[in-house]
C-alpha positions as CSV (number, residue, x, y, z in Angstrom):
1,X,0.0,0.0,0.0
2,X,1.4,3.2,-1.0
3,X,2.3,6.0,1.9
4,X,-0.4,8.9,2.0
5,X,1.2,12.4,1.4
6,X,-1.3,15.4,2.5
7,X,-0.5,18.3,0.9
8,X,-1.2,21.4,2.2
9,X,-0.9,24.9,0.2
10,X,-2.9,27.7,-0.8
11,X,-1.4,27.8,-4.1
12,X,-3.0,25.5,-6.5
13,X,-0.6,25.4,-9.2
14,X,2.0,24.5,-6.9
15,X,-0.3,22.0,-5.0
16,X,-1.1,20.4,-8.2
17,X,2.9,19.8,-8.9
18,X,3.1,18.6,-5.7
19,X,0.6,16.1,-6.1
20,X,1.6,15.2,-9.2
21,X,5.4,15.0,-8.0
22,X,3.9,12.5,-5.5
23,X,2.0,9.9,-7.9
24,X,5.1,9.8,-9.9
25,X,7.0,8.5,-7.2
26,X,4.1,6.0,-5.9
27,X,2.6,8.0,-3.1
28,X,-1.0,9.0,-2.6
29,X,-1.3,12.8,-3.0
30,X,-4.2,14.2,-0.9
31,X,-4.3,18.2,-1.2
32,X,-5.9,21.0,1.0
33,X,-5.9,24.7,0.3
34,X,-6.5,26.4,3.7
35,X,-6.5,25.7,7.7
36,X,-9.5,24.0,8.0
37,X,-9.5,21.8,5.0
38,X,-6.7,20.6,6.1
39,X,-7.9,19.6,9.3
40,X,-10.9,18.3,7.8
41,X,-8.8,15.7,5.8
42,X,-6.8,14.9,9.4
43,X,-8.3,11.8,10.0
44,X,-7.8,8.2,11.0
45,X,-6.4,7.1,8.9
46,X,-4.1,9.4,9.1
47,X,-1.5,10.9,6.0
48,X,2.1,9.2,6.7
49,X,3.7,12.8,5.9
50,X,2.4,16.3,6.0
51,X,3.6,18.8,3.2
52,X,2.8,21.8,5.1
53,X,2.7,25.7,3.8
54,X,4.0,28.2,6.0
55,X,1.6,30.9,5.1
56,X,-2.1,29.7,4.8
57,X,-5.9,31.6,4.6
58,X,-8.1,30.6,8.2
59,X,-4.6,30.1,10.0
60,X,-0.8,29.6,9.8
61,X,1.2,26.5,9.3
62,X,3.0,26.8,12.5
63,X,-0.6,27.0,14.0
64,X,-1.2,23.5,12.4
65,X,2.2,22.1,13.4
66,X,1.7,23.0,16.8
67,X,-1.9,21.6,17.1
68,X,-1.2,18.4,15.2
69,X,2.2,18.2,17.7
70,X,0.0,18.4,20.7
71,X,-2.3,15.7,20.0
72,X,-1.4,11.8,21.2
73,X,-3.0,10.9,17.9
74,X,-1.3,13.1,15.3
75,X,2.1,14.4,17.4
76,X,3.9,11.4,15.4
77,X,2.9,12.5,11.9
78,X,5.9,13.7,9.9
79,X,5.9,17.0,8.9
80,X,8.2,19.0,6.5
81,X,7.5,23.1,6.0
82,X,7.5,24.4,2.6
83,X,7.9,28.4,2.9
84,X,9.0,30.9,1.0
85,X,10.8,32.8,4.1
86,X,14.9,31.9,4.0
87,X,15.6,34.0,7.6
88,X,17.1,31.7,9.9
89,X,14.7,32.7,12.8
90,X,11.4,31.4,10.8
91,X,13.2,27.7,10.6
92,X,13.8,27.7,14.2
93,X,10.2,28.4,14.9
94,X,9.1,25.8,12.4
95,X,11.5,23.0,14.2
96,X,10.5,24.3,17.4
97,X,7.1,23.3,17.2
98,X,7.9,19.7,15.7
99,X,8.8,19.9,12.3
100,X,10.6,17.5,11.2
101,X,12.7,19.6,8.3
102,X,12.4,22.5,6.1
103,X,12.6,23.5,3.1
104,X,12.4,26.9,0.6
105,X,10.8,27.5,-2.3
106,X,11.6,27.5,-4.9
107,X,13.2,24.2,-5.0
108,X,13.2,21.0,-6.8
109,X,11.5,18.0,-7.0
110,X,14.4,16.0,-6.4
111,X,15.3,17.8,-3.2
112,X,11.8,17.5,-1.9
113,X,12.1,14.0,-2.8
114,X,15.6,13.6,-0.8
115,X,14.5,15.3,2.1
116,X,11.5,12.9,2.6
117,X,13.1,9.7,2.0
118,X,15.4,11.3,5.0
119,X,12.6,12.3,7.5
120,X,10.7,9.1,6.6
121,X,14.3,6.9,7.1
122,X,14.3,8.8,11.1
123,X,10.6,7.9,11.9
124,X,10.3,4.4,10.4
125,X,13.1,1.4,9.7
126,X,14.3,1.4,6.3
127,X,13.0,-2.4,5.9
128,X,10.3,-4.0,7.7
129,X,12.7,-7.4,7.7
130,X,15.5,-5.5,9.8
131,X,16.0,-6.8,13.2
132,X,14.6,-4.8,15.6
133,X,16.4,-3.3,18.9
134,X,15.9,-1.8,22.3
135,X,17.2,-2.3,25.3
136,X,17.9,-5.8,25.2
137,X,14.8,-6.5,23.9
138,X,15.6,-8.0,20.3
139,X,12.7,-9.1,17.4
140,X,14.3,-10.6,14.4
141,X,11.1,-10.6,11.8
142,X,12.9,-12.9,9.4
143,X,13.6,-15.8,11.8
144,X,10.3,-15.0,13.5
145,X,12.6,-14.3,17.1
146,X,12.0,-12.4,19.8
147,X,14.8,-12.7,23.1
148,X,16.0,-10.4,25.7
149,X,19.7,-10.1,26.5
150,X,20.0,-12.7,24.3
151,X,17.7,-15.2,26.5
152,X,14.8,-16.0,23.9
153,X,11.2,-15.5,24.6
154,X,8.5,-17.2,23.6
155,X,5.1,-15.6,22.3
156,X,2.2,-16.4,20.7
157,X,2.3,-14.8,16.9
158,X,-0.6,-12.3,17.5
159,X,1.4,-10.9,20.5
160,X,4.6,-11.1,18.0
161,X,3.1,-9.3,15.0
162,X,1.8,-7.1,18.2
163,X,5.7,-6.2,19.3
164,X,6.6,-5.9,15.6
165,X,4.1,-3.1,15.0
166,X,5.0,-1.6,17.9
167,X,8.3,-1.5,17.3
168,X,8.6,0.1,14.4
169,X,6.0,2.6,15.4
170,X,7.3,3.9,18.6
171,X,6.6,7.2,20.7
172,X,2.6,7.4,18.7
173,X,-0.2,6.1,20.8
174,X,-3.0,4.1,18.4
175,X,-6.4,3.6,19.4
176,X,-7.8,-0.6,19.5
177,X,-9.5,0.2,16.1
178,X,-6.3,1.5,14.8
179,X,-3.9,-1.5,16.4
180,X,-7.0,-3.8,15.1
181,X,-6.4,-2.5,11.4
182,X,-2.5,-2.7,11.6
183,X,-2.1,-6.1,13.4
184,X,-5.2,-7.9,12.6
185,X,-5.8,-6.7,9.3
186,X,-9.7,-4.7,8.0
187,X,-10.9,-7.8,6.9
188,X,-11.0,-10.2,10.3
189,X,-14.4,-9.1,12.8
190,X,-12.2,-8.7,16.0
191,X,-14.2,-7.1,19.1
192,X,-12.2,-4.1,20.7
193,X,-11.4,-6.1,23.9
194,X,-9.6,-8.9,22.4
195,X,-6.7,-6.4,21.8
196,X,-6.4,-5.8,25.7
197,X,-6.3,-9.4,25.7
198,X,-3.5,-9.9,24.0
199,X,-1.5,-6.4,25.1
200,X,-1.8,-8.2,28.9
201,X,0.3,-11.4,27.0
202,X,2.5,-9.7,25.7
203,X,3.6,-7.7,28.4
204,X,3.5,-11.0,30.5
205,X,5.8,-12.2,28.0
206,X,8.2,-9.5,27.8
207,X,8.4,-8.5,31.7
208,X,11.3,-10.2,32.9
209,X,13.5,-7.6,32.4
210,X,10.7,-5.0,32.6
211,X,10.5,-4.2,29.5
212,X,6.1,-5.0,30.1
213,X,6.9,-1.0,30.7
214,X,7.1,0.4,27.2
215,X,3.6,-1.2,26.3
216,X,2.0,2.1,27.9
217,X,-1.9,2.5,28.0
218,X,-3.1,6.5,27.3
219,X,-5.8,6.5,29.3
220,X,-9.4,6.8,27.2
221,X,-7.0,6.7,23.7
222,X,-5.4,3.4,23.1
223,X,-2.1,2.0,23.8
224,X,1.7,3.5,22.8
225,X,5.1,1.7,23.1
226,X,8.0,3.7,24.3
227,X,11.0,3.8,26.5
228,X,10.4,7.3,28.3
């Protein structure tokens, strides 16, 4: 499944380049003009990278970064600033408030293209086959492997494709419907509860060295893996 790039700038010749810069490279281009649309296209589920105008009618981009930074449900989203401002003191704002890079217009396609095979290589693993690593706690998702200082564990393979995901989507918090989609797949009739089901095994199964911490519940949201 291709990654979901909303792009999000007033201009429409511009957001039509983008968009058409992004199907050429096998993303999904979604676009929004202003504020508000872009909110409105915000949703679960959600763009896997945010192309984000500094200057936009109903509100500014920084406005948007810093909302979107302050929600457990979008704070994870990549997002890289397109702006026509150079000055030094308008990038600082833009990381300040969690954006992952910046970059002026004009420029290419090709640099636009370099910079988010970057931001995407920081947020995600660069293959889904890569051994994973933190801690201690190892997941090898070739030899189906999971062990802990290099003591192996056992675990059911719900509760491993469970650790995988989680894994390689640290620090953002996901609903049950969400880790339902992602683990379980939109085509299998799972009730919500079954996923606190199996978050309880897998923490059983990881806590010997007490790493049953990073599986963290966010009260009345869902569930996020980290090791803060």
């Amino acid at each position: 499944m291709s990654r979901k790039i909303l792009i999000v700038e007033d201009e429409a010749p511009i957001r039509e380049m983008l968009s058409f810069v992004m199907e050429q490279h096998g993303y999904q281009a979604m676009e929004a003009g202003d504020f508000h649309s872009a909110l409105d296209k915000i949703v679960e589920p959600f763009p896997d990278m945010i192309l984000l105008d500094w200057m936009l009618p109903g509100g500014s981009g920084i406005q948007l970064a810093k909302q979107l930074k302050s929600d457990d449900f979008t704070r994870n989203i990549p997002i890289i600033m397109l702006t026509a401002r150079g000055e030094e003191e308008d990038k600082i704002k833009g990381l300040e408030v969690g954006a992952d890079d910046y970059i002026t217009k004009p420029f290419s396609p090709k640099e636009l293209m370099a910079r988010m095979r970057a931001v995407f290589r920081r947020v995600v693993p660069t293959s889904l086959d890569e051994p994973l690593e933190l801690e201690g706690l190892k997941l090898d998702p070739v030899s189906h492997r999971v062990s802990c200082n290099g003591a192996s564990i056992d675990m059911g393979p719900t509760e491993f494709r469970l650790l995988h995901f989680f894994m390689t989507h640290p620090e953002r918090v996901y609903s049950r419907e969400q880790l339902l989609d992602h683990v379980w797949g939109t085509n299998v009739y799972v009730e919500d509860r079954t996923v606190d089901v199996h978050i309880r095994r897998l923490r059983k199964a990881i806590a010997e060295h007490g790493h049953d911490r990073y599986v963290q519940t966010v009260r009345g949201v869902g569930y996020r893996f980290s090791s803060r």
